[in-house]
FIDREN-409793 format. One record per atom (N, C-alpha, C, O): chain; residue number from 1; x negated, y negated, z negated; atom name; residue in three letters. Coordinates in steps of 0.001 Angstrom, whole numbers, plus 500000, padded with zeros to 6 digits. Atoms other than C-alpha are relative to their C-alpha. Layout:
+-----+-----+--------+--------+--------+------+------+
: mol : seq :     c1 :     c2 :     c3 : atom : type :
+-----+-----+--------+--------+--------+------+------+
:   A : NUM :      X :      Y :      Z :   CA :  ALA :
...
+-----+-----+--------+--------+--------+------+------+
***
This chain:
+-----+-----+--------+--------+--------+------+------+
: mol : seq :     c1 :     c2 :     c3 : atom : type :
+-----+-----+--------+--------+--------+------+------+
:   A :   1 : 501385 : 499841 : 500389 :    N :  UNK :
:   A :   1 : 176111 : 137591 : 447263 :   CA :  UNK :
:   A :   1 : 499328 : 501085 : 500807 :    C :  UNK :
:   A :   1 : 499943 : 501988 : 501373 :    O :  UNK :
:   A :   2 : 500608 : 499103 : 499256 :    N :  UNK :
:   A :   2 : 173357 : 139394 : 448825 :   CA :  UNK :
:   A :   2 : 499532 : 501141 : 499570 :    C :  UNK :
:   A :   2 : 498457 : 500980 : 498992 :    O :  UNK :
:   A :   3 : 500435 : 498966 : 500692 :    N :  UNK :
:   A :   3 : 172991 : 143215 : 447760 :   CA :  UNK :
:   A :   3 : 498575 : 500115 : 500114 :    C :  UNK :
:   A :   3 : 498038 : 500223 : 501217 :    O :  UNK :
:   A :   4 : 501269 : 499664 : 500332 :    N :  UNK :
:   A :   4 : 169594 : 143648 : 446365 :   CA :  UNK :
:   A :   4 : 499696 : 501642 : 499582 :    C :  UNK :
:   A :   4 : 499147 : 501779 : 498489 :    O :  UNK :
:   A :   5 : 500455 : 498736 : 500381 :    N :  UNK :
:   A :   5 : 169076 : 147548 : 446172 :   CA :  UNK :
:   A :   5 : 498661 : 500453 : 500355 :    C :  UNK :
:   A :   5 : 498466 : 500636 : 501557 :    O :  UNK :
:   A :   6 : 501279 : 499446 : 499414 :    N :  UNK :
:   A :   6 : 165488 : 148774 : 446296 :   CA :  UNK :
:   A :   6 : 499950 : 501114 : 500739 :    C :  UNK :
:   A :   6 : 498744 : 501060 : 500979 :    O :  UNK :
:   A :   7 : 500116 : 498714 : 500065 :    N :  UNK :
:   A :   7 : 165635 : 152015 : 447448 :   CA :  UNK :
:   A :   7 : 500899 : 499660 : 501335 :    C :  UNK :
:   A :   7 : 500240 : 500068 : 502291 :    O :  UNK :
:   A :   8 : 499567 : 500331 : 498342 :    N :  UNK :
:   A :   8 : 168080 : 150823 : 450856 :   CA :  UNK :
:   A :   8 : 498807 : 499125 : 500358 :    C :  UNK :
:   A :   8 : 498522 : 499342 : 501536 :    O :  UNK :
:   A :   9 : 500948 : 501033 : 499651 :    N :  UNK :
:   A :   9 : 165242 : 148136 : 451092 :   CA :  UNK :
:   A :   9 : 498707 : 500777 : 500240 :    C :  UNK :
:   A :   9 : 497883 : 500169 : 500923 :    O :  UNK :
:   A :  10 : 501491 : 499246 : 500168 :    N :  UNK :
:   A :  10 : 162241 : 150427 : 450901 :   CA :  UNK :
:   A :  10 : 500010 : 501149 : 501341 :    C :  UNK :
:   A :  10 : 498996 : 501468 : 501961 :    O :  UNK :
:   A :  11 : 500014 : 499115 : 499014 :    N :  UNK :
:   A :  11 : 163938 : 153102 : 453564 :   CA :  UNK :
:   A :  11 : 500072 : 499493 : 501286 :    C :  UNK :
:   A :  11 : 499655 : 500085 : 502282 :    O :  UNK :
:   A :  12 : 499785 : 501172 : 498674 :    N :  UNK :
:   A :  12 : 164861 : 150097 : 456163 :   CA :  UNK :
:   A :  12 : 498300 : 499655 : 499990 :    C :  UNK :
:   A :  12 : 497867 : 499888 : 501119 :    O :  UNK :
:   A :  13 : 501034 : 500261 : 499769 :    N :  UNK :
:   A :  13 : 161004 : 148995 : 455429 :   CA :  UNK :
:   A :  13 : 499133 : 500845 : 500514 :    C :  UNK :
:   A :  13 : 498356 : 500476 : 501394 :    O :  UNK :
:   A :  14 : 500719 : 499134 : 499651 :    N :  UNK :
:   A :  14 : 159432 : 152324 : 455677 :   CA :  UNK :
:   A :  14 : 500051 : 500433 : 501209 :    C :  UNK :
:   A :  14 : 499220 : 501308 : 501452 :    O :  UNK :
:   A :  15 : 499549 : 499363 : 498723 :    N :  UNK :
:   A :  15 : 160887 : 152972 : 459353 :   CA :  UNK :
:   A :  15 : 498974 : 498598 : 501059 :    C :  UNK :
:   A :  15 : 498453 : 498622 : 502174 :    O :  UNK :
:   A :  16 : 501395 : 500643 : 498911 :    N :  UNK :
:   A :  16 : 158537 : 150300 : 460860 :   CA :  UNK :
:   A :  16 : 498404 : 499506 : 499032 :    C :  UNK :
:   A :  16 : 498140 : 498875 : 498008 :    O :  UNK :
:   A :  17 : 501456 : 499761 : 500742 :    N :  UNK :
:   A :  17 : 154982 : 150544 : 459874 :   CA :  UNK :
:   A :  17 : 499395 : 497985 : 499995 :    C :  UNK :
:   A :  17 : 498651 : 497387 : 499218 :    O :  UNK :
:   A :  18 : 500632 : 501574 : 499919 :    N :  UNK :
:   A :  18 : 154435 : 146528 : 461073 :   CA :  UNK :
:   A :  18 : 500410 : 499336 : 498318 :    C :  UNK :
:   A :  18 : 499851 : 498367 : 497803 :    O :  UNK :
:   A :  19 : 499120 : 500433 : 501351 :    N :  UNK :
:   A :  19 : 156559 : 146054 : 457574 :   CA :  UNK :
:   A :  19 : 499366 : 500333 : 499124 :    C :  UNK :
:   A :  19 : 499564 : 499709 : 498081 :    O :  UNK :
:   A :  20 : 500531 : 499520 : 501260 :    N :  UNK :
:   A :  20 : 154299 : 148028 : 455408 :   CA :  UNK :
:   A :  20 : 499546 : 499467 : 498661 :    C :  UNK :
:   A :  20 : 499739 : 499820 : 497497 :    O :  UNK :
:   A :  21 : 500519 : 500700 : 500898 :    N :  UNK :
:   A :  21 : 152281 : 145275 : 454079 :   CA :  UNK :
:   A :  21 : 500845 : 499429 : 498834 :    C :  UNK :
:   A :  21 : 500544 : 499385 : 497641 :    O :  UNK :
:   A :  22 : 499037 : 500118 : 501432 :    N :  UNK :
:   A :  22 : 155517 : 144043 : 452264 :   CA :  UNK :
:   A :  22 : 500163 : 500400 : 499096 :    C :  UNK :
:   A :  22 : 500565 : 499812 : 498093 :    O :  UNK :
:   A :  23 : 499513 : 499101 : 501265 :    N :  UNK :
:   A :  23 : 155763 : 146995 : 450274 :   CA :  UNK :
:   A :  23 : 498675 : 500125 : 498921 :    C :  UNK :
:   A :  23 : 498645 : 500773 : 497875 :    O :  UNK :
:   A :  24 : 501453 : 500276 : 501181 :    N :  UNK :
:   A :  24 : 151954 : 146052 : 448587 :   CA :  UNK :
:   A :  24 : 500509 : 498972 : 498877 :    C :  UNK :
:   A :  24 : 501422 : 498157 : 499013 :    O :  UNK :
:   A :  25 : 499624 : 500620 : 501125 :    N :  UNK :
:   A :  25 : 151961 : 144646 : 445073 :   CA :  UNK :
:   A :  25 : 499479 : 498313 : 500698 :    C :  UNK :
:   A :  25 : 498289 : 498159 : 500976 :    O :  UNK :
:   A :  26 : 500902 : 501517 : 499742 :    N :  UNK :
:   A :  26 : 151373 : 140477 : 446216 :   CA :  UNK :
:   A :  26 : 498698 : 499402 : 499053 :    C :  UNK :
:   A :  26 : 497850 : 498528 : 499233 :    O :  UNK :
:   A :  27 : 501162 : 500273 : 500859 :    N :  UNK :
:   A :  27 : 149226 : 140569 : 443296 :   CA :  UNK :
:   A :  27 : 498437 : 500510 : 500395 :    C :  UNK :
:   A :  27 : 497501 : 500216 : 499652 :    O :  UNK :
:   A :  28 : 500798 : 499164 : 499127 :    N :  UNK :
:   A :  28 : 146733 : 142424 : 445363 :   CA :  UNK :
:   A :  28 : 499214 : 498990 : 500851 :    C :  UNK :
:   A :  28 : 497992 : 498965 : 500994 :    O :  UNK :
:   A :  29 : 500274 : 501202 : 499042 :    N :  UNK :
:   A :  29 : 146500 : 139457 : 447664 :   CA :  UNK :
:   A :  29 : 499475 : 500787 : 501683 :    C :  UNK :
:   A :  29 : 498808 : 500333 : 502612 :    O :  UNK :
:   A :  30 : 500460 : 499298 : 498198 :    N :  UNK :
:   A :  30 : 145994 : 141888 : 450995 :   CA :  UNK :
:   A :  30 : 498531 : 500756 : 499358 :    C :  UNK :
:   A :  30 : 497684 : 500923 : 500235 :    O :  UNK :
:   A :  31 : 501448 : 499502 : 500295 :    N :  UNK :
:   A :  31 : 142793 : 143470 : 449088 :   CA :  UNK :
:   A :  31 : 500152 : 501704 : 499654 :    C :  UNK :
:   A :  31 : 500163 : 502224 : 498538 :    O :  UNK :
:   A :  32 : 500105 : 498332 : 499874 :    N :  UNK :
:   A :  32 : 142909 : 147260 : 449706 :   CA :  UNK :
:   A :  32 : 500260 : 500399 : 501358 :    C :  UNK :
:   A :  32 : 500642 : 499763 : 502340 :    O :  UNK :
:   A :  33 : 500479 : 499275 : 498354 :    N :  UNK :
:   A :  33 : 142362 : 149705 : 452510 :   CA :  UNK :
:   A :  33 : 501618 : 500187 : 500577 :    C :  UNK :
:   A :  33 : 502611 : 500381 : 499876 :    O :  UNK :
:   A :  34 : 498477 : 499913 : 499900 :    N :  UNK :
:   A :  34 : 145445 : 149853 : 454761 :   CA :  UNK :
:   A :  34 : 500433 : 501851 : 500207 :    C :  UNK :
:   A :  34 : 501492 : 502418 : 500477 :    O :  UNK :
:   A :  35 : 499365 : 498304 : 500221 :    N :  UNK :
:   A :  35 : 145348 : 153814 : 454511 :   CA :  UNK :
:   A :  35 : 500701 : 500462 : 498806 :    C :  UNK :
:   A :  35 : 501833 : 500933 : 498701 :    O :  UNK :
:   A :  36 : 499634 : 499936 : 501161 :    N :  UNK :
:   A :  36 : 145234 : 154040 : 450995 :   CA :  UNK :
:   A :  36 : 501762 : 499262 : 500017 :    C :  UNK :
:   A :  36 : 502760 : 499981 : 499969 :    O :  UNK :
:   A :  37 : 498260 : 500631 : 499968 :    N :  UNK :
:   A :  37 : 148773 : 151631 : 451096 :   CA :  UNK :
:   A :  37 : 501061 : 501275 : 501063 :    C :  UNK :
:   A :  37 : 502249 : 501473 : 500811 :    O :  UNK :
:   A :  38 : 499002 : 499263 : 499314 :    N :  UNK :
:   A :  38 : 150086 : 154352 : 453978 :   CA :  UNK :
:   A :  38 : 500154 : 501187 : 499273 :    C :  UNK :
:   A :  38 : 501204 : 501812 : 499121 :    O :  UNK :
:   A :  39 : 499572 : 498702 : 500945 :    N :  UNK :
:   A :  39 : 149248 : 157187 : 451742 :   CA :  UNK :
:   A :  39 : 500997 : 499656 : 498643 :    C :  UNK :
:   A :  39 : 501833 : 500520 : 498381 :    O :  UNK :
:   A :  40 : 499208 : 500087 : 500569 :    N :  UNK :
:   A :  40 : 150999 : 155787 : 449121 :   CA :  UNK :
:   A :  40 : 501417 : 499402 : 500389 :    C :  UNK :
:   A :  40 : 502349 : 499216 : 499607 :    O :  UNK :
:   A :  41 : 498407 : 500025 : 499410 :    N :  UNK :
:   A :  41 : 153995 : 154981 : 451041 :   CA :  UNK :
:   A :  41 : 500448 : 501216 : 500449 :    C :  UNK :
:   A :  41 : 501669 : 501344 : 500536 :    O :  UNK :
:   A :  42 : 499128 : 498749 : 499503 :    N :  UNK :
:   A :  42 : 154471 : 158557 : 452355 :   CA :  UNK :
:   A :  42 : 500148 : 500538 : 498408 :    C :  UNK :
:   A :  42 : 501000 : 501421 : 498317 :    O :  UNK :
:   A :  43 : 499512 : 499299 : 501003 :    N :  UNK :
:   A :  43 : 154488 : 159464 : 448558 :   CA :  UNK :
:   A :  43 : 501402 : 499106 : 499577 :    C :  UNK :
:   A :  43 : 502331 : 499744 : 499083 :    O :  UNK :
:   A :  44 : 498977 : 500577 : 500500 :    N :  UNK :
:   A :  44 : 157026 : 156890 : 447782 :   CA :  UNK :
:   A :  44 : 501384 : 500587 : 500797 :    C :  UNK :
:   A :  44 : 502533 : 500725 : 500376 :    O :  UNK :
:   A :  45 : 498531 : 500048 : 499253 :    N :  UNK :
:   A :  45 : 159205 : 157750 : 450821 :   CA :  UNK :
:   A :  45 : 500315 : 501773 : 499550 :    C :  UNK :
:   A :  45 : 501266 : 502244 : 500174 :    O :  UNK :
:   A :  46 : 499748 : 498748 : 500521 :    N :  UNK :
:   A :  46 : 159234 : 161530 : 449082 :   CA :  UNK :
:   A :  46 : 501279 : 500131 : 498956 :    C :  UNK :
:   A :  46 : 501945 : 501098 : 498584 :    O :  UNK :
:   A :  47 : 499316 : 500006 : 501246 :    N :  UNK :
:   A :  47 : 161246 : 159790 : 446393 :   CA :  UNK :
:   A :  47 : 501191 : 499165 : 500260 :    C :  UNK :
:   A :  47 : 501875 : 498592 : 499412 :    O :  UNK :
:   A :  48 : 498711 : 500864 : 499835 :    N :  UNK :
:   A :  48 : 163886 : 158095 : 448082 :   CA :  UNK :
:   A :  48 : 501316 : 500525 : 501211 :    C :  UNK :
:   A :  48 : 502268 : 499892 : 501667 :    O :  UNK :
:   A :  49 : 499142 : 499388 : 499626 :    N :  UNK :
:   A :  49 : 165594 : 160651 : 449901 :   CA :  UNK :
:   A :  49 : 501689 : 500158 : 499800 :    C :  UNK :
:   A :  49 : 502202 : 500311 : 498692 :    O :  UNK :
:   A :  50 : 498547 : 500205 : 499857 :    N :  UNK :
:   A :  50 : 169233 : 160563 : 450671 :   CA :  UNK :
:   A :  50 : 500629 : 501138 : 498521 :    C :  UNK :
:   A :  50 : 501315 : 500917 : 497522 :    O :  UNK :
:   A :  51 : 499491 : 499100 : 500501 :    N :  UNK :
:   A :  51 : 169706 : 163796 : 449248 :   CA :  UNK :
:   A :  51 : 499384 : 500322 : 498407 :    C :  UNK :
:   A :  51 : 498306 : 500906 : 498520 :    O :  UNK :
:   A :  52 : 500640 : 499528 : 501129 :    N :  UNK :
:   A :  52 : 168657 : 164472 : 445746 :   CA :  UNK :
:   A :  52 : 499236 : 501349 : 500057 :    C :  UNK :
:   A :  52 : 498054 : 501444 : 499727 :    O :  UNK :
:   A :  53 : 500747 : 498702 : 499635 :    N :  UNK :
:   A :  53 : 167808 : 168027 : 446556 :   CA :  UNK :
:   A :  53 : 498925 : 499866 : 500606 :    C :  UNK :
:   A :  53 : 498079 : 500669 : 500214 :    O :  UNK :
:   A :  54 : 500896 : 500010 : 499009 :    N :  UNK :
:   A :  54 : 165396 : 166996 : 449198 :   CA :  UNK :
:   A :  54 : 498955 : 499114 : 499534 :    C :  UNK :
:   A :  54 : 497915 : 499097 : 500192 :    O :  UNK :
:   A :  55 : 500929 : 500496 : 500477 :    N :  UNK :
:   A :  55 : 163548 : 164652 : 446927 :   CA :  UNK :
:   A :  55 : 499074 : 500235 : 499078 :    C :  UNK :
:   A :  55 : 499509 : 500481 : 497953 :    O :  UNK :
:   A :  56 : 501162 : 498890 : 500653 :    N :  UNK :
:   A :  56 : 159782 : 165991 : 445570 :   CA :  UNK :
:   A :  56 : 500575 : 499772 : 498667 :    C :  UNK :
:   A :  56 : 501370 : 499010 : 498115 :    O :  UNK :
:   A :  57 : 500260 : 499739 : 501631 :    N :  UNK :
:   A :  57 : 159302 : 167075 : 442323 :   CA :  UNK :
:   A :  57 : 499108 : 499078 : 499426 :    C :  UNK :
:   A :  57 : 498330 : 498578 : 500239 :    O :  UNK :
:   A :  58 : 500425 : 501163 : 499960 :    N :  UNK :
:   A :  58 : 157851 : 164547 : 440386 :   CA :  UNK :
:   A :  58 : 498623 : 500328 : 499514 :    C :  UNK :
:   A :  58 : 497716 : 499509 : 499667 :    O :  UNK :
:   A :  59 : 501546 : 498997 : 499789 :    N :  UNK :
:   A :  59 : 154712 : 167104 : 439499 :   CA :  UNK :
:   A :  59 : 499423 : 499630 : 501513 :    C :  UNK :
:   A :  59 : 498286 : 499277 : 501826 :    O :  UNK :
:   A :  60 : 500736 : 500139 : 498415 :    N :  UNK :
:   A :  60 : 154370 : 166762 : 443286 :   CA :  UNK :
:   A :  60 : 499321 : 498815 : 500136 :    C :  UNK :
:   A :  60 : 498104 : 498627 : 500117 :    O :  UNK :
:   A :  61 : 500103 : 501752 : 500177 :    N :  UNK :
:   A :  61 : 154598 : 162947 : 443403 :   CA :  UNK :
:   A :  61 : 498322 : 499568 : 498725 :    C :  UNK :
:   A :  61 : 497156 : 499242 : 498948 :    O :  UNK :
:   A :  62 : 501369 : 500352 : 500986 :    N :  UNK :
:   A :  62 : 152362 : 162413 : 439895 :   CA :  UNK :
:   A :  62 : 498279 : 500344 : 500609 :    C :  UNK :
:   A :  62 : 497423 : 499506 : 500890 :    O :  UNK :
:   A :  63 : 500619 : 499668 : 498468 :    N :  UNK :
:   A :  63 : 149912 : 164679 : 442109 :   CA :  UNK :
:   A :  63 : 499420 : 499347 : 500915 :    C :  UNK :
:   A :  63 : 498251 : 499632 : 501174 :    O :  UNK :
:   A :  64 : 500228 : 500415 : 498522 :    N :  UNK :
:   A :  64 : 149681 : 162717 : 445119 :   CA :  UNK :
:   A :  64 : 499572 : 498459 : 499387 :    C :  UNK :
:   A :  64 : 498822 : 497682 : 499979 :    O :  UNK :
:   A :  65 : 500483 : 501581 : 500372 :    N :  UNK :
:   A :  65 : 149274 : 159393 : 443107 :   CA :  UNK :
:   A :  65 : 499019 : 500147 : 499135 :    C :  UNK :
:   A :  65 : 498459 : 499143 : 498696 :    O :  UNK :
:   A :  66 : 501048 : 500435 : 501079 :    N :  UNK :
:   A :  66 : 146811 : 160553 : 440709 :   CA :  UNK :
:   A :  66 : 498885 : 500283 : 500987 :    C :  UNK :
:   A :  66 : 497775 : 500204 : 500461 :    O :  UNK :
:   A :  67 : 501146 : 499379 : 499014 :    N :  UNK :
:   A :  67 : 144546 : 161736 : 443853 :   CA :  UNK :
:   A :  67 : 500168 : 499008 : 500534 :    C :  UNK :
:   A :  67 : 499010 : 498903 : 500938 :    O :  UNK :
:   A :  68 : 500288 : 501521 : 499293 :    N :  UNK :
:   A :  68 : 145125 : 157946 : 445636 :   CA :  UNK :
:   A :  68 : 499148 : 499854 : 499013 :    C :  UNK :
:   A :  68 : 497930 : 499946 : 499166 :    O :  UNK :
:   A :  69 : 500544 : 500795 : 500925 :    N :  UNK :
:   A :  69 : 144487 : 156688 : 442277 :   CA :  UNK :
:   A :  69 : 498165 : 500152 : 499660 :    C :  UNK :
:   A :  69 : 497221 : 499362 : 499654 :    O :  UNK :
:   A :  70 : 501657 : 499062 : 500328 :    N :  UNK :
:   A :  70 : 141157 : 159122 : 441375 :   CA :  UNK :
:   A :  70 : 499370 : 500204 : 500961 :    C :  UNK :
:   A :  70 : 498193 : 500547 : 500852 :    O :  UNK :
:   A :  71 : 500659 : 499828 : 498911 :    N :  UNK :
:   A :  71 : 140470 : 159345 : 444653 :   CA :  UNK :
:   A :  71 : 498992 : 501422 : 500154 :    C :  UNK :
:   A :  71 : 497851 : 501434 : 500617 :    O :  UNK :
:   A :  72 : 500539 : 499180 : 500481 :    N :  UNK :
:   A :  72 : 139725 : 162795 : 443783 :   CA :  UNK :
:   A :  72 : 499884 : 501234 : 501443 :    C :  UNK :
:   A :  72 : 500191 : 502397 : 501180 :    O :  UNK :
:   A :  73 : 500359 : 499518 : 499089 :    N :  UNK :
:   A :  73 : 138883 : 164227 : 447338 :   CA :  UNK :
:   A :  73 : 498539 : 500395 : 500132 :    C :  UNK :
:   A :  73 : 497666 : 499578 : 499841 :    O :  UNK :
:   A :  74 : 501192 : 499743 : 500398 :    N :  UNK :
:   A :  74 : 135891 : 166254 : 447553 :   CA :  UNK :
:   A :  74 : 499137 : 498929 : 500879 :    C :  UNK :
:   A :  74 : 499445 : 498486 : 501986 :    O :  UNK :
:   A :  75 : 500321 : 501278 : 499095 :    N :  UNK :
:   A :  75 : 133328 : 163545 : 448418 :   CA :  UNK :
:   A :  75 : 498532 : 501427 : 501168 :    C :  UNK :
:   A :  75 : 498021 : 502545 : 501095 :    O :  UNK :
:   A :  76 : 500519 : 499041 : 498454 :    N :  UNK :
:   A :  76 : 131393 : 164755 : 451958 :   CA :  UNK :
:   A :  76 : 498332 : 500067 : 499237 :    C :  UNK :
:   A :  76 : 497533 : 500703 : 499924 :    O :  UNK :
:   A :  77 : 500945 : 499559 : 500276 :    N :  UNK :
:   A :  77 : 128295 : 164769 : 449802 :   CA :  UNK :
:   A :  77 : 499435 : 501049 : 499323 :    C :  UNK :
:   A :  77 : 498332 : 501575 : 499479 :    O :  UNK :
:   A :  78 : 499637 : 498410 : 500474 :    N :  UNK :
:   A :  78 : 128857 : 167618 : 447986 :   CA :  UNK :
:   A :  78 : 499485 : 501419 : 500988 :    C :  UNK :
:   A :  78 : 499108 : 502522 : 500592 :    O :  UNK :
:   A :  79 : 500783 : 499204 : 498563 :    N :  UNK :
:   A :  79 : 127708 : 169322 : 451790 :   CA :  UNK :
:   A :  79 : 499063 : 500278 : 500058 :    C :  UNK :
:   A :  79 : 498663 : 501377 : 500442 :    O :  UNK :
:   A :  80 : 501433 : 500412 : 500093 :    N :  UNK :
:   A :  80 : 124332 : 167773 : 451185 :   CA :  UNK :
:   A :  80 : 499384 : 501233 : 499519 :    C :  UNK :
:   A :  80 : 499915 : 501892 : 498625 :    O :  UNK :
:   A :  81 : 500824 : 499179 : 500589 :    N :  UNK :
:   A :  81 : 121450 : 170274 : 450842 :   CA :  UNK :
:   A :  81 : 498828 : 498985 : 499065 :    C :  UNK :
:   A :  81 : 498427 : 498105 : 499826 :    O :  UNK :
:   A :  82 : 501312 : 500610 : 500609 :    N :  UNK :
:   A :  82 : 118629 : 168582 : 448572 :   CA :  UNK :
:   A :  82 : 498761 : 500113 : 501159 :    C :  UNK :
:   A :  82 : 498459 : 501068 : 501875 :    O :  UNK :
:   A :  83 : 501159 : 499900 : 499246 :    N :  UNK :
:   A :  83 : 115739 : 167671 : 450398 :   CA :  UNK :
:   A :  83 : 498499 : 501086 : 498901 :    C :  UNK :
:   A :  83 : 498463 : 501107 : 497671 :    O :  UNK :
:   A :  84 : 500896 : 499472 : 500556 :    N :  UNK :
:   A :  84 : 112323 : 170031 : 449684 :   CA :  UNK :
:   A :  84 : 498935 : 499234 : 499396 :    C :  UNK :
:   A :  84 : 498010 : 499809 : 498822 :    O :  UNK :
+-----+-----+--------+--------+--------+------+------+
***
């Protein structure tokens, strides 16, 4: 039988970027930005480290996905002066 482990499957995918799209939910149907999908692949590949030691904290992680999710980056209008 063919070993199905996610986590060997996700570190073999993450090493070529042409592969990325695989790692999107198919329920999605290709409908999101392809940054947003790279930012959330460098948080995933935080969590699949060889080493246990070397893998984030999951404060870090929760973090990094609730700021994809909220998209909670200051927006560039915030710069804006009001017009007189």
């Amino acid at each position: 039988g063919e070993d199905r482990h996610l986590v060997t499957w996700a570190r073999t995918t993450l090493m070529d970027r042409s592969q990325f799209r695989r790692m999107a939910d198919p329920a999605l149907q290709g409908r999101y930005p392809s940054l947003d999908l790279q930012e959330a692949l460098e948080v995933a590949s935080l969590c699949i480290h060889d080493n246990h030691a070397m893998r984030a904290p999951i404060g870090t992680v929760v973090t990094a996905l609730s700021r994809l999710a909220y998209d909670v980056d200051p927006p560039e209008s915030s710069h804006r002066t009001t017009p007189n």
